[in-house]
Rosetta silent file (secondary structure, phi, psi, omega in degrees, C-alpha in Angstrom):
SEQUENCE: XXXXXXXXXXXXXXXXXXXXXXXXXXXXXXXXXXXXXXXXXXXXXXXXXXXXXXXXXXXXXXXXXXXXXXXXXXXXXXXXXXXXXXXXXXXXXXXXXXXXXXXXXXXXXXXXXXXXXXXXXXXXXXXXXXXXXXXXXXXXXXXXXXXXXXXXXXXXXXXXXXXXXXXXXXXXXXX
SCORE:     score description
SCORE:     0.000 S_00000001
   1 L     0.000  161.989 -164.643  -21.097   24.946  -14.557 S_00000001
   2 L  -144.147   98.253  173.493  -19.918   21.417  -14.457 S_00000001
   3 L   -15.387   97.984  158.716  -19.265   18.681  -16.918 S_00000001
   4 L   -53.417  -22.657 -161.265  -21.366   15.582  -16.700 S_00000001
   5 L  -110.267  -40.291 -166.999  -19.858   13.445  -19.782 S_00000001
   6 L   -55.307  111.710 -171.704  -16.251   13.649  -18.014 S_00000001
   7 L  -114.879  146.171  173.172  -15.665   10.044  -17.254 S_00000001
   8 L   -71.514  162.453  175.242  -12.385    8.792  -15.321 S_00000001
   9 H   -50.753  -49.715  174.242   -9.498    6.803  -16.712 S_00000001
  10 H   -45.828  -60.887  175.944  -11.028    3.796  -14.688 S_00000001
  11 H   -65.441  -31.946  149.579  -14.190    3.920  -16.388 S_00000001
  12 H   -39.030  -61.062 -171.523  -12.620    4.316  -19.692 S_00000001
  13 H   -61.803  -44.067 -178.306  -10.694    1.359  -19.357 S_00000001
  14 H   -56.000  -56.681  177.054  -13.708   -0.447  -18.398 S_00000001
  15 H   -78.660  -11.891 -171.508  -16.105   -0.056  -21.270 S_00000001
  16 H   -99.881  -13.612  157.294  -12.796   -0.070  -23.687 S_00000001
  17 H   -21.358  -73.016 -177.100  -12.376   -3.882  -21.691 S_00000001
  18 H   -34.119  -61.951 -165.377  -15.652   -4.404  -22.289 S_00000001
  19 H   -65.694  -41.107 -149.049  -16.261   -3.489  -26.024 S_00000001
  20 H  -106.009    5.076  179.446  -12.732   -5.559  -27.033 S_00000001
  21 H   -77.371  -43.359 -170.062  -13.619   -8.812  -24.471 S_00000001
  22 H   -48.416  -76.838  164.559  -17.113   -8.276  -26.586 S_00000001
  23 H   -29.405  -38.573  173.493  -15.550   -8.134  -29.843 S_00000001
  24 H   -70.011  -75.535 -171.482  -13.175  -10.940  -29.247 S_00000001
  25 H   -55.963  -17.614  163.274  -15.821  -13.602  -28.426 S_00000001
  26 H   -49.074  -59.294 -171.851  -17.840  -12.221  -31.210 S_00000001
  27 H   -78.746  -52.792 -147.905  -15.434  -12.954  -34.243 S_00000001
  28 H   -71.749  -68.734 -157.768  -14.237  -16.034  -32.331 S_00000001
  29 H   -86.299   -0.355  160.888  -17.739  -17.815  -32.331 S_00000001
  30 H  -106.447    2.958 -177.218  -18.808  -16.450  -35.420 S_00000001
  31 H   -98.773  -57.207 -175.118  -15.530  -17.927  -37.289 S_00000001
  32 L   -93.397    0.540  167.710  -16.059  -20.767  -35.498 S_00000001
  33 L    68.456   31.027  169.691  -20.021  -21.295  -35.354 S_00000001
  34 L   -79.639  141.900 -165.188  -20.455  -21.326  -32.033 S_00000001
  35 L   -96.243   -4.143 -162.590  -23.816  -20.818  -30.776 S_00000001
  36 L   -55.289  163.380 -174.208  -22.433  -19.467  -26.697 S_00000001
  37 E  -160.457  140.913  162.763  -23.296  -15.679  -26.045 S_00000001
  38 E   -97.628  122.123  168.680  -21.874  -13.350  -23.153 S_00000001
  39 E  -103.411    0.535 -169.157  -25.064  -11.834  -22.734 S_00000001
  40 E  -166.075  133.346 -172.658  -24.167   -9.796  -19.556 S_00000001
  41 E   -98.442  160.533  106.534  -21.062   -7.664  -17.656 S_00000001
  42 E  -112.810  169.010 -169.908  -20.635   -6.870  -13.912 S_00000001
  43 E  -126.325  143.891 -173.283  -18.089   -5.319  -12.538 S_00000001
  44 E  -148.136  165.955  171.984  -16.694   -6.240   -9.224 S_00000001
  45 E  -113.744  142.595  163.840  -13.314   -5.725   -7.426 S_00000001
  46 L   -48.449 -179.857  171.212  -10.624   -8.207   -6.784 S_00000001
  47 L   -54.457  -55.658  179.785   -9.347   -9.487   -3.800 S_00000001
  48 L   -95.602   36.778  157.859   -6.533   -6.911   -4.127 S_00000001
  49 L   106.923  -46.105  169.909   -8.511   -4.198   -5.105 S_00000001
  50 L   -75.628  131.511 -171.926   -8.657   -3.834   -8.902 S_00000001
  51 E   -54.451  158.081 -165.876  -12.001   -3.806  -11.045 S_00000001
  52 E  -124.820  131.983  149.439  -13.136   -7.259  -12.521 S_00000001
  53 E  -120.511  141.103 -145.169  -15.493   -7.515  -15.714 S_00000001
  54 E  -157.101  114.698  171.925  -17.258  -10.654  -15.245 S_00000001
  55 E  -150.277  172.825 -166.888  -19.637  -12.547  -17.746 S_00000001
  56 E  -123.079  122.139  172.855  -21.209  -16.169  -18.010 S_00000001
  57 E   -80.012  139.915  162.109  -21.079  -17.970  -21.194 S_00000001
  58 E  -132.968 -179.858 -169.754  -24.300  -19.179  -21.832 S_00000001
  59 L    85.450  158.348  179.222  -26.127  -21.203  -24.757 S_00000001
  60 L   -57.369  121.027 -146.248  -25.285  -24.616  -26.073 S_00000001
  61 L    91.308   34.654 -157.032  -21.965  -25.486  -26.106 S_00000001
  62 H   -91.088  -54.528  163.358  -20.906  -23.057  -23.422 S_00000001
  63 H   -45.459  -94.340 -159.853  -18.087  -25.347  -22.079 S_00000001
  64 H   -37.983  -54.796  168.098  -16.812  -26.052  -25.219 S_00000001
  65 H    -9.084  -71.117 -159.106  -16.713  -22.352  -26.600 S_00000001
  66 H   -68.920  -47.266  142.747  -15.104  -21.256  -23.678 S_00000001
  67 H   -20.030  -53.150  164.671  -12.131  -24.175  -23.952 S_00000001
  68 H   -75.058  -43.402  151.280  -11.593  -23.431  -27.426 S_00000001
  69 H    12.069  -87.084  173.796  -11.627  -19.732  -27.054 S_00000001
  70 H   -66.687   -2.695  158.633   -8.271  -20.194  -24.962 S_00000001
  71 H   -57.040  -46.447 -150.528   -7.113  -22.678  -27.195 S_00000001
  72 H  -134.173  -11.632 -173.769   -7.479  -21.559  -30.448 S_00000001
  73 L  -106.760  150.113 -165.214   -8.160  -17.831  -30.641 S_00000001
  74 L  -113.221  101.921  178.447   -5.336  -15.568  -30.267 S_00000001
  75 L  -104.672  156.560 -160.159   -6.121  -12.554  -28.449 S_00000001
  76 L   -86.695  113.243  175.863   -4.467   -9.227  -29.302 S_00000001
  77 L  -117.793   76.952  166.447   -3.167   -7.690  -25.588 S_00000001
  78 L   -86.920    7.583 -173.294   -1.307   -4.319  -26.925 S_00000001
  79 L  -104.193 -156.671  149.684   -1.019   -2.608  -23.945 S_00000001
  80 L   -50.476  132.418  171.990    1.614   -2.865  -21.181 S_00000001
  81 L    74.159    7.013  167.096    1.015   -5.115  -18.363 S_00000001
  82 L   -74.985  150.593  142.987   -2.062   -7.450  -20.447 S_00000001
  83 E  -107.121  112.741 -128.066   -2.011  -10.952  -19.522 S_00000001
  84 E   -79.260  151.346  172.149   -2.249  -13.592  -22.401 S_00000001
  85 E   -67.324  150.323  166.967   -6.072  -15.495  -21.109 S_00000001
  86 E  -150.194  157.854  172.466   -5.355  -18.485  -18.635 S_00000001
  87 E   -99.335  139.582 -152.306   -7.953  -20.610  -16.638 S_00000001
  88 L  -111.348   88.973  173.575   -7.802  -19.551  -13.030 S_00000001
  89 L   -68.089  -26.068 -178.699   -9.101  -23.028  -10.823 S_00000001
  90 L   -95.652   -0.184 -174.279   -8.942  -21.413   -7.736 S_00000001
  91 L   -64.785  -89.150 -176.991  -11.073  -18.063   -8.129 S_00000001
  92 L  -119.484  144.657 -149.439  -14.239  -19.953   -7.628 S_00000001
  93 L   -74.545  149.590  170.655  -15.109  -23.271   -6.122 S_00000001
  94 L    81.696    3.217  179.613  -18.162  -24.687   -8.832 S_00000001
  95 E  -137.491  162.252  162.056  -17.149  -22.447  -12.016 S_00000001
  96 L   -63.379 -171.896  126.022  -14.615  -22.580  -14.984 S_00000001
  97 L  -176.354  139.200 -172.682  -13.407  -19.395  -15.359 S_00000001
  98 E  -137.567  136.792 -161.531  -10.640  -18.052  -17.980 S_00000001
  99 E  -124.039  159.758  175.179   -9.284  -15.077  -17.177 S_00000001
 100 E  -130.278 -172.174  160.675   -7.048  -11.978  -18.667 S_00000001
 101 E  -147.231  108.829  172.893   -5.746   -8.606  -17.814 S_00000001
 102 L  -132.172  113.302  172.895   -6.440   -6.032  -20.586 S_00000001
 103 L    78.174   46.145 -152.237   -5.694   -2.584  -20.064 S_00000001
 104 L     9.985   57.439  152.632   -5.109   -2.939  -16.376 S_00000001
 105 L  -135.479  139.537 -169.840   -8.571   -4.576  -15.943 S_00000001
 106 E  -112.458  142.023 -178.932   -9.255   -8.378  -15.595 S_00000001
 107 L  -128.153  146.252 -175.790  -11.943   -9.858  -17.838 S_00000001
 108 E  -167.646  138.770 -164.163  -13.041  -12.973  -17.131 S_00000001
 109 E  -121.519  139.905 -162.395  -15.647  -15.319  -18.684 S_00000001
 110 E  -142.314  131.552  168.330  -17.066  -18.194  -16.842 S_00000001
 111 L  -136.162  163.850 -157.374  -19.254  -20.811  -17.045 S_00000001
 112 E   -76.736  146.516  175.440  -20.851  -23.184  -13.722 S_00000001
 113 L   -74.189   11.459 -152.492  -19.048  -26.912  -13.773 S_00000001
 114 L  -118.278  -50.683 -177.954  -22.557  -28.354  -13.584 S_00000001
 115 L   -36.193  141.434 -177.021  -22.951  -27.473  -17.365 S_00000001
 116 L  -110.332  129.560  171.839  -23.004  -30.718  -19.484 S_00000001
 117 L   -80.212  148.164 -169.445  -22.040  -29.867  -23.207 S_00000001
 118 L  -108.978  158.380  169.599  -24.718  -32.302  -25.274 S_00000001
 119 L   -91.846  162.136 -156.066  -22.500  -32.824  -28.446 S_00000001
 120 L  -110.114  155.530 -170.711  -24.660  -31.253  -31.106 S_00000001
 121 L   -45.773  112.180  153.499  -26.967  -33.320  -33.564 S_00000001
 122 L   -45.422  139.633 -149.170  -24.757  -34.037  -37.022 S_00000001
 123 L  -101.242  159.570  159.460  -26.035  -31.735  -39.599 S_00000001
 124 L   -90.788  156.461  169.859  -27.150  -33.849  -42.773 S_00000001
 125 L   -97.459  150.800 -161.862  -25.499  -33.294  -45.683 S_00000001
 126 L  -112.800  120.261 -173.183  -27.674  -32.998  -49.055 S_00000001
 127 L   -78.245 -173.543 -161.606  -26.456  -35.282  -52.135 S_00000001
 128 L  -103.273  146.363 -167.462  -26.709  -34.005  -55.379 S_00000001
 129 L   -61.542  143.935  164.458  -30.066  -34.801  -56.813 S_00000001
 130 L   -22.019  105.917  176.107  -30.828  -38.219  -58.387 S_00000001
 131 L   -82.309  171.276  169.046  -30.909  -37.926  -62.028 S_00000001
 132 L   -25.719  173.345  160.479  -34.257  -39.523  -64.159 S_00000001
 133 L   -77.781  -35.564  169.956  -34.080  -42.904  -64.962 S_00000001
 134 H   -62.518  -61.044 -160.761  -33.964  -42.285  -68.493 S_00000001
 135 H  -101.820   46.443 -149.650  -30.481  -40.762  -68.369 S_00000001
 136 H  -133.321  -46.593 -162.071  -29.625  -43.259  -65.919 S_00000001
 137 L  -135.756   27.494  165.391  -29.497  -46.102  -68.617 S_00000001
 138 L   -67.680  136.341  168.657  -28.573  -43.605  -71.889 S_00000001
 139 L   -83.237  172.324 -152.297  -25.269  -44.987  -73.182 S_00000001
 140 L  -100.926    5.824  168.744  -22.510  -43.308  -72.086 S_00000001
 141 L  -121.474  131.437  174.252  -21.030  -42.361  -75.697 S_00000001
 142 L   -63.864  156.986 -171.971  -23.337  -40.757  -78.156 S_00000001
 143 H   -76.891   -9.677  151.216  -23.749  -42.246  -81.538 S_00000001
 144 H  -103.480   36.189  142.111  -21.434  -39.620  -82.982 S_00000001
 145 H   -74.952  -39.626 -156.067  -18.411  -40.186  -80.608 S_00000001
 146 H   -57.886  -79.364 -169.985  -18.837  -43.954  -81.400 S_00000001
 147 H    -5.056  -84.890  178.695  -18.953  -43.080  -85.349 S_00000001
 148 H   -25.204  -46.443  177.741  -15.807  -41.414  -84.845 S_00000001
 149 H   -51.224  -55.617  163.018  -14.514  -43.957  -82.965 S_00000001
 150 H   -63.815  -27.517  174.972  -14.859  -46.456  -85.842 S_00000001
 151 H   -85.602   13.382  179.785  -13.631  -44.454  -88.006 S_00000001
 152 H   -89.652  -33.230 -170.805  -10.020  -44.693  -86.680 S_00000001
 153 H   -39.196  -70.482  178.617  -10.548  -48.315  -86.511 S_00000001
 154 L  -101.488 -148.096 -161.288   -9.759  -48.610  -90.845 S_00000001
 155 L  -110.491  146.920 -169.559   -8.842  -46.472  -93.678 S_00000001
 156 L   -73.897  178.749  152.494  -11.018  -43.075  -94.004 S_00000001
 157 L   -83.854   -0.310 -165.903  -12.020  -42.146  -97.709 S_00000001
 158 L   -96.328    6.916 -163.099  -10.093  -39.352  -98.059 S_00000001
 159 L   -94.412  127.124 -163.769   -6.546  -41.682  -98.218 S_00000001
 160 L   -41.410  -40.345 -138.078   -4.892  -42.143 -101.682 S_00000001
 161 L   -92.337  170.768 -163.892   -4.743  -45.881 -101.727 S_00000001
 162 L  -108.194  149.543  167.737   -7.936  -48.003 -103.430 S_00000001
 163 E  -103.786  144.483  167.587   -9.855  -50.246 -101.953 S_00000001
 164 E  -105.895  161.991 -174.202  -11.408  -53.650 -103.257 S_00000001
 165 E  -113.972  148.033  170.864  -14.424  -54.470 -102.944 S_00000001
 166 E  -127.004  143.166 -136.770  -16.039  -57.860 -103.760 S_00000001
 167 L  -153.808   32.033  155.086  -19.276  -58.037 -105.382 S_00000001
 168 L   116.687   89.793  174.558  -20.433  -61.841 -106.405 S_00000001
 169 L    47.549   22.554  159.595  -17.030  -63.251 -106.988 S_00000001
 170 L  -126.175  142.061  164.368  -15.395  -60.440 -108.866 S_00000001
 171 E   -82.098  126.892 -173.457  -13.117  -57.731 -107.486 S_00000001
 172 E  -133.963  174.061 -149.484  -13.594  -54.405 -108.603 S_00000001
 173 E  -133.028  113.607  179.689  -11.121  -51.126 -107.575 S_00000001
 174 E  -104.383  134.377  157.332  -12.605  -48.543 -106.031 S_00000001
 175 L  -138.037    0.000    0.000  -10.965  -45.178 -105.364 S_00000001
């Protein structure tokens, strides 16, 4: 009897390419709020011989994504023999393409040089609502802050010393 699910070391490598190229471009455009999608792998062989994963950014923004990608996202290459991403001008005449080695497999993401990036619409931003009119032209101290306020101005009642008072020409002593 003969094992069906026994997959080779190649194909291993391939799907664990796959899953951490996936995974990479995932976090990176959801951190950054990119709208670009790899929607689709093939696999192909190099010139010399070694399997290729191959995908097309696509969606708005695709050039830019893929430019910031290598720019700004740092991807984690633990095994022996990865190659940090670089953009490869001469693999094919009419595409971008930024390329790695992970896991002895090259991944490589691409998009056609005919893409235009549109810069995307400015989102608006929402002020804080208006208030009434009414508390618009309220004064801005209440009448007991002012009160207080005046009452630093002279002497309180509670202070030993007397005050006079005048009353139709006479002085009288208050305390």
């Amino acid at each position: 009897m003969t094992d069906t699910t026994t997959s080779t070391p190649v194909a291993d490598a391939l799907i664990a390419a796959k899953v951490h190229a996936q995974n990479s471009w995932y976090v990176f455009t959801g951190e950054k709020n990119l709208k670009a999608i790899v929607p689709s792998w093939r696999v192909r062989d190099t010139p010399d011989g070694s399997p290729c994963l191959s995908s097309e950014v696509v969606g708005r923004g695709a050039a830019n994504a893929l430019s910031r990608f290598a720019r700004e996202f740092y991807l984690k290459l633990p095994n022996p023999g990865d190659v940090r991403p670089q953009f490869d001008i001469h693999a094919q005449p009419g595409r971008t393409v930024l390329v790695w080695r992970y896991d002895g497999i090259w991944v490589e993401l691409w998009h056609p040089d005919s893409v235009v990036d549109a810069p995307e619409a400015a989102q608006p931003v929402l002020s804080a609502p208006v208030p009434p009119a009414a508390a618009q032209t309220a004064p801005t101290a209440p009448p007991a802050r002012a009160a207080r306020r005046r009452s630093f101005l002279g002497p309180g009642g509670r202070l030993t010393f007397t005050r006079k008072q005048r009353t139709n020409d006479k002085e009288t002593t208050t305390r």
